[in-house]
C-alpha positions in Angstrom: 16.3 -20.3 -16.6 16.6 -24.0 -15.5 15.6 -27.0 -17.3 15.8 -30.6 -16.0 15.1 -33.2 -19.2 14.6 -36.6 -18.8 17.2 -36.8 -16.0 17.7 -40.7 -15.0 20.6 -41.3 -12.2 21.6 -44.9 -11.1 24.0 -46.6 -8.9 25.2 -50.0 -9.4 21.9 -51.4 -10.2 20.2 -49.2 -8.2 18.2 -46.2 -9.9 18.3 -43.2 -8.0 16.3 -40.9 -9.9 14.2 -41.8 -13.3 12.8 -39.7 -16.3 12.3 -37.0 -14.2 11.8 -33.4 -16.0 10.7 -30.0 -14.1 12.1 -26.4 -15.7 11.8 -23.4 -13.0 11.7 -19.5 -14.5 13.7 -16.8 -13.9 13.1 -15.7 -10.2 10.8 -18.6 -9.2 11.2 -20.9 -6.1 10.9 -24.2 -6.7 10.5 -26.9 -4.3 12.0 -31.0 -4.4 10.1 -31.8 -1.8 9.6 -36.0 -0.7 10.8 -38.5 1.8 14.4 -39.4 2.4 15.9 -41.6 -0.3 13.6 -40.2 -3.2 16.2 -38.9 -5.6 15.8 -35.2 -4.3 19.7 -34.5 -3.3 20.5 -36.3 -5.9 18.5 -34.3 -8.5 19.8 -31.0 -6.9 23.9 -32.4 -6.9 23.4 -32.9 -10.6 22.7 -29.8 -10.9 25.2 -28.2 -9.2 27.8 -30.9 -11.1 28.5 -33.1 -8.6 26.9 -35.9 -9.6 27.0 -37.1 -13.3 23.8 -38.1 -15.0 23.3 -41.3 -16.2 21.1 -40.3 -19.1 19.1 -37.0 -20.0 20.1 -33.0 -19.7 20.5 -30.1 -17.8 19.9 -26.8 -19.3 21.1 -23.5 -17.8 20.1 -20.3 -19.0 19.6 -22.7 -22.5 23.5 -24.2 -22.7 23.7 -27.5 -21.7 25.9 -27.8 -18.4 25.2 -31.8 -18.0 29.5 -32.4 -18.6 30.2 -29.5 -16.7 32.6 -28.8 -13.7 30.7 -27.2 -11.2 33.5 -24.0 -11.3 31.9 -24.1 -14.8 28.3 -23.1 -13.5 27.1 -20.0 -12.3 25.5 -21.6 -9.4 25.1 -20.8 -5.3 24.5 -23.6 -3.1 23.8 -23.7 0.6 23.5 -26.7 2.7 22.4 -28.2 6.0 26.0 -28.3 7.5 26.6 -24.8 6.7 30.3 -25.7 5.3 31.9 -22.3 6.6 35.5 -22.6 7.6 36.0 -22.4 10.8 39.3 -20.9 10.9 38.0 -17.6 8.8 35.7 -15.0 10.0 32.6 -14.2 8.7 34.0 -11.6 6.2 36.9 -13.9 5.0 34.4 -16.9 4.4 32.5 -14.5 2.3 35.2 -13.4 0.7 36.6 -16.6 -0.1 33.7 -17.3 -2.6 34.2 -14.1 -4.1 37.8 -14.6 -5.0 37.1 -18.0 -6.5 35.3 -16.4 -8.8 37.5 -14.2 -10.0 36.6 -10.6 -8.2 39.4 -8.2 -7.7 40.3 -7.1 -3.4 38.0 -3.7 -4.1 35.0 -5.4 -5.6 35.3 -8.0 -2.8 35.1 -5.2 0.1 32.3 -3.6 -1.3 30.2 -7.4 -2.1 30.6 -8.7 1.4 30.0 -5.6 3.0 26.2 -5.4 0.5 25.7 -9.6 1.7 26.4 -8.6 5.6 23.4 -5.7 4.8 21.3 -8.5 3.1 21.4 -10.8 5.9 21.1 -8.4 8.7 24.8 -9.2 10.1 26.5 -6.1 9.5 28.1 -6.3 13.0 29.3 -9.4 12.7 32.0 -9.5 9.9 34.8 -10.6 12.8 33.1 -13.1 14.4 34.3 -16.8 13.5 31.5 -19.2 12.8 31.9 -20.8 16.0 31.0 -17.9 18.0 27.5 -17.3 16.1 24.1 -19.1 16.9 22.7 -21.7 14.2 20.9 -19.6 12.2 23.0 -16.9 11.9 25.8 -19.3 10.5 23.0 -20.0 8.1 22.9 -16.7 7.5 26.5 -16.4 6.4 26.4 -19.3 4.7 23.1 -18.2 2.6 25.3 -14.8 1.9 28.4 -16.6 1.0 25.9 -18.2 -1.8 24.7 -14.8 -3.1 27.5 -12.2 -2.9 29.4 -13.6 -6.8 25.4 -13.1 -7.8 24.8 -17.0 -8.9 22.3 -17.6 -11.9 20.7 -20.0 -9.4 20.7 -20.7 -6.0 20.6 -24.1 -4.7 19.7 -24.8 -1.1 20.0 -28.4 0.5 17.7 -28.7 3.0 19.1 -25.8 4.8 16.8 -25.6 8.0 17.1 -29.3 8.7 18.2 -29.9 12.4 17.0 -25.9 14.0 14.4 -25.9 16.3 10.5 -24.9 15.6 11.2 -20.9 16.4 14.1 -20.9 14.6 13.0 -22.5 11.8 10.0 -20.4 11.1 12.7 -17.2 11.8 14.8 -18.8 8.8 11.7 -19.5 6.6 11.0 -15.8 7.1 14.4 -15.1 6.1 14.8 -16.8 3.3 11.5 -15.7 1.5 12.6 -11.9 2.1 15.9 -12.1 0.9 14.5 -14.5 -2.0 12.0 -11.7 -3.0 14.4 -9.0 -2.2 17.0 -10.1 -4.5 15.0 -12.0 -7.1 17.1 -15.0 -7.4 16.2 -18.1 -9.0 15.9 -20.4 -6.0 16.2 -24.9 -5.8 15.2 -25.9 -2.5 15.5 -29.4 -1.1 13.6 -30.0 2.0 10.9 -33.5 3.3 9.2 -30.9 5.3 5.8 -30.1 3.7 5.6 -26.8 5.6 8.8 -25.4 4.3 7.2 -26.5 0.9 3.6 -25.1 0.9 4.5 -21.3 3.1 7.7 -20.6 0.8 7.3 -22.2 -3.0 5.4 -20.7 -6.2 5.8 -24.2 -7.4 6.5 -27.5 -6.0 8.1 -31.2 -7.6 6.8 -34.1 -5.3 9.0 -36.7 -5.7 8.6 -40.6 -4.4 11.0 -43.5 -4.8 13.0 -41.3 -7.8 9.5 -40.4 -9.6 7.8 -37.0 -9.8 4.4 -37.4 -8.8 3.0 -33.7 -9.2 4.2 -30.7 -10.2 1.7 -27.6 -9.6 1.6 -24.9 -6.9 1.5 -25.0 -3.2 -2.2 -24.7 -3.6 -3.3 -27.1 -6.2 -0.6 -29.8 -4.2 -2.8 -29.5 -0.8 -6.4 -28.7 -2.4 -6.2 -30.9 -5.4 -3.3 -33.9 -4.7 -2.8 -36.6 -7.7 -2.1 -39.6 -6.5 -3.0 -40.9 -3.0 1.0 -40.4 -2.3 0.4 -36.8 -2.3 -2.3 -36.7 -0.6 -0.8 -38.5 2.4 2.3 -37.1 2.4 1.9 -33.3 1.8 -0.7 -32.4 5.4 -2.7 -34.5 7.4 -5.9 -36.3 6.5 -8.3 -38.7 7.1 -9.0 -41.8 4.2 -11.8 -43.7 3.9 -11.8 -46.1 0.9 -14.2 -48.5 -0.1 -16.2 -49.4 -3.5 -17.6 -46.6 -5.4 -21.6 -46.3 -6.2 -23.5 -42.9 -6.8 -26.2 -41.1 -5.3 -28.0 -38.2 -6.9 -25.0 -37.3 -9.0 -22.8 -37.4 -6.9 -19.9 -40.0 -5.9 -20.7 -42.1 -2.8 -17.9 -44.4 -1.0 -18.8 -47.6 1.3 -15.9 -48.0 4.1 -17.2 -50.8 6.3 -21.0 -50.1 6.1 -20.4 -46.3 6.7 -21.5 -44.4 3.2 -19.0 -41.1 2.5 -20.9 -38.5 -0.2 -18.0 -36.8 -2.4 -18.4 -34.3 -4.9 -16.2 -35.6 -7.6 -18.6 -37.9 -10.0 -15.8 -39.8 -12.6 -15.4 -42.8 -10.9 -17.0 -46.3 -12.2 -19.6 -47.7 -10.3 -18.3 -50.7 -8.4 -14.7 -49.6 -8.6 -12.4 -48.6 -5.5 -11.6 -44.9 -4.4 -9.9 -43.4 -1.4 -11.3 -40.3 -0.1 -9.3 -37.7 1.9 -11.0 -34.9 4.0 -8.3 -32.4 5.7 -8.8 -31.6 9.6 -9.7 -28.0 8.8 -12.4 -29.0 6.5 -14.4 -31.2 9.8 -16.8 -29.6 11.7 -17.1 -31.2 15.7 -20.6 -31.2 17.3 -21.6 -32.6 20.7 -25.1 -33.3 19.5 -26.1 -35.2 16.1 -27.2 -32.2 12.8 -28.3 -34.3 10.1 -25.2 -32.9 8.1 -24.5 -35.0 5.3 -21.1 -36.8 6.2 -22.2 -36.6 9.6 -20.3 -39.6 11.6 -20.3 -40.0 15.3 -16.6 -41.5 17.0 -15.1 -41.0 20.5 -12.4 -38.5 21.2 -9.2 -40.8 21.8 -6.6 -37.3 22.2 -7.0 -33.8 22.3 -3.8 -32.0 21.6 -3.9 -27.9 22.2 -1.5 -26.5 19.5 -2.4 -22.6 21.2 -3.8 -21.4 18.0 -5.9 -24.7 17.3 -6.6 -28.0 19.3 -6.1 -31.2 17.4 -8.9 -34.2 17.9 -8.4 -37.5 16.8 -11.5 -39.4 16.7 -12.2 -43.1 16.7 -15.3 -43.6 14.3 -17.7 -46.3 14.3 -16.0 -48.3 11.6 -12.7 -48.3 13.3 -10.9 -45.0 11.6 -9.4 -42.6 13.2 -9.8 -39.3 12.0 -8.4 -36.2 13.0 -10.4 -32.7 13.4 -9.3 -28.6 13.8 -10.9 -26.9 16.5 -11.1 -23.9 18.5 -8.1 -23.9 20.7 -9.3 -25.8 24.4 -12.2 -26.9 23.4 -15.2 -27.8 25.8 -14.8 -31.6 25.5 -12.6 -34.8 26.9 -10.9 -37.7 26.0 -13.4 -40.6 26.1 -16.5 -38.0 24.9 -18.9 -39.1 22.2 -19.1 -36.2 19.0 -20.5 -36.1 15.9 -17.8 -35.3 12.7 -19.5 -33.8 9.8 -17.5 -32.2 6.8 -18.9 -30.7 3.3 -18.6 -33.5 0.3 -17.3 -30.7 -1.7 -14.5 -30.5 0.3 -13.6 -34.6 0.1 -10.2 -35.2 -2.3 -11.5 -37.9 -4.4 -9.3 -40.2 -5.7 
């Protein structure tokens, strides 16, 4: 469907986006997902054709679009601001897609009157954007995108700036309607959660670089590079020089020995080691677990589904641990943190 070759953007002297390449299939989502300033707007605008590459292609559908106008490309694309008019109801700024692309005043009654269905707004047609709550305007704006039936849709970090509740509303939304339609969907976000509960795949992008490309999945369980691992969920690291123990990778950080699974690493070289919060077990009273480190609670925060512990180990780390929701311990308590070495990202 989409194909993204060797795309390099710069500015001035300043290089925006380099060598990057990702392709996405009919009906897929696919997630840009990085910090601010790593080339992910940028990548999508090209796209779309409103910024020109500086070198490599853009394939749609197998035609290169890379010189294109964007009234040239079949594409949607919804943003963070919405951009509805605010002079024109919600029918008229759905309509006023419509008629850009070339559908005739009975075609145009019947499309907006399907994209209010889609959306859940067919009550709402009259209203002006102004008079509708944030994610409904996203809403409109999301059907505006879909109703001349785009060979791709493009979405800017669309959720940026709602609150928790409504954000998780709009995620819900937008995999539905993604599913229920079957479009091919770009999405844009630096939120890793937006990323992991909505993507089949997902590009991680840093300073203008992809660093992986894989699924949800393989991005949390199996990161590649220590950029990934940090950015995409929480962690703890311990690094240190690498020696082995029964097969098995062992890591020294300040005297304290962490046991891994993953056995590739040269003797006497340096590994990080990243253990998720879900994967450490808290104990009031030592186990003989291997990986079994005692620390002192520094915070407890209760999420209501889960508590969050952040632990001060021996060595100085702080790690952080999932619990049962209100657990049975305080801030200043001794514990024991043990976790399984099969579970330790190695790398």
């Amino acid at each position: 469907m989409l194909e993204v070759r060797d795309f390099t953007k710069y500015y001035g002297d300043l290089c925006a986006v380099e060598d990057l390449s990702f392709q996405i299939d009919e009906g897929e989502f696919v997630t840009l997902l990085g910090p601010s300033g790593c080339g992910k707007s940028t990548t999508l605008h090209a796209i779309a054709g409103l910024v020109e590459p500086t070198e490599g292609q853009i394939l749609l559908r197998g035609e290169d679009v890379t010189t294109l106008p964007p009234e040239k490309r079949n594409i949607g694309m919804a943003f963070q601001s919405t951009a509805l008019f605010p002079h024109m109801t919600v029918r008229e700024n759905i309509a006023f897609g419509l008629k850009m692309h070339g559908y005739g005043s009975s075609d145009i009654e019947d499309r907006v009157d399907e994209s209010l269905e889609l959306v859940d707004m067919p009550d709402h047609g009259a209203h002006k954007p102004g008079e509708l709550s944030g994610g409904q305007q996203q809403r409109v704006s999301l059907a505006r995108s879909l109703a001349y039936e785009p060979d791709i849709l493009l979405l800017d970090e669309p959720l940026t700036g709602l609150d928790r509740v409504l954000r998780e509303e709009m995620r819900g939304w937008l995999d539905r309607i993604q599913n229920e339609v079957g479009v091919t969907t770009l999405y844009v976000t630096h939120d890793q959660e937006d990323a992991l509960s909505m993507s089949d795949t997902v590009v991680v992008l840093n300073d203008g670089h992809s660093e992986q490309i894989d699924s949800p999945k393989t991005i949390y369980e199996s990161p590649a590079s220590p950029f990934v691992a940090e950015f995409v969920g929480k962690s703890t690291r311990f690094t240190g020089p690498v020696s082995t123990d029964d097969g098995r990778t062992v890591v020294t950080n300040d005297g304290e020995a962490i046991v891994a699974g993953r056995t590739d690493f040269e003797p006497g070289t340096e590994a990080s080691l990243y253990v998720r919060p879900e994967d450490i077990e808290i104990s009031t009273t030592a186990t003989g677990a291997t990986n079994e480190l005692l620390g002192r609670v520094l915070n407890i925060a209760n999420l209501g589904n889960r508590a969050e512990i952040t632990v001060e180990l021996e060595d100085g780390v702080e790690a952080l641990a999932h619990t049962h929701r209100f657990p049975d311990i305080s801030i200043g308590d001794d514990i024991y943190l043990s976790f399984d070495p099969d579970s330790v990202i190695a790398l």
